[in-house]
C-alpha positions in Angstrom: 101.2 37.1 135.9 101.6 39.2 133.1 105.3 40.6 131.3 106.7 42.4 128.9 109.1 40.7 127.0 110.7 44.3 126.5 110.5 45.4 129.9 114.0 47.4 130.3 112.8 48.4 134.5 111.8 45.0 135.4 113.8 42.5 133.2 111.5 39.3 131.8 113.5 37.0 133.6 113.0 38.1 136.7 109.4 37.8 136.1 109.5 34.6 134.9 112.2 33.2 137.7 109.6 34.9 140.0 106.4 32.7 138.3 108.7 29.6 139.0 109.3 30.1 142.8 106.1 31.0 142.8 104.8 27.8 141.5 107.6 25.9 143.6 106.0 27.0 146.4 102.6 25.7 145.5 100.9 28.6 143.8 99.1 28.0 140.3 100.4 30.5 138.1 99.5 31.8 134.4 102.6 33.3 133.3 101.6 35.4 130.3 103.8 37.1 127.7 103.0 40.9 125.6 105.5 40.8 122.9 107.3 44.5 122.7 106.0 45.3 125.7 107.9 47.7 128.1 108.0 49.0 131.3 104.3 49.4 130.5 100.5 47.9 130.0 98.9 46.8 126.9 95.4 46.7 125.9 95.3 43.2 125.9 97.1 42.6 129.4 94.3 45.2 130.7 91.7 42.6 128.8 93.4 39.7 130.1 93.1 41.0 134.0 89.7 42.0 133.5 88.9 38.6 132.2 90.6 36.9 135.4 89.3 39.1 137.8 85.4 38.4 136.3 86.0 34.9 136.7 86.9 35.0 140.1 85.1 37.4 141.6 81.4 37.5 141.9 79.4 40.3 140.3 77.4 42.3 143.0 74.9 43.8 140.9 72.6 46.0 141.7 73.1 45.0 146.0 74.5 47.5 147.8 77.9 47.4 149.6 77.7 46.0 153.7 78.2 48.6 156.1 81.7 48.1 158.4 79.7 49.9 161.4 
């Protein structure tokens, strides 16, 4: 998960006492902080999901898509 510590929509607590229950309830959770970051996304957030989603999902390459016929 990623937050804005300067998040005046969604306050910073609420996303952190939301990483808690979810890591009460079993799910392993990254709870990452922007600094000044606001009701918003930061280059490094955008850099930081890109980097989670590569390592968990597999790159297709060049295969084409299956068909849901």
């Amino acid at each position: 998960m990623g937050h804005g510590d300067a998040d005046p929509v969604v306050r910073y607590e609420w996303g952190q006492a939301t990483s808690k229950v979810l890591q009460e309830w079993g799910w392993n959770v990254d709870f990452k902080t922007y600094k000044g970051l606001p009701h918003s996304a930061a280059p490094q957030e955008i850099n930081d999901l890109e980097r989670y989603i590569k390592e968990r999902v597999p790159d297709l390459g060049d295969k084409p898509l299956p068909s849901k016929a």
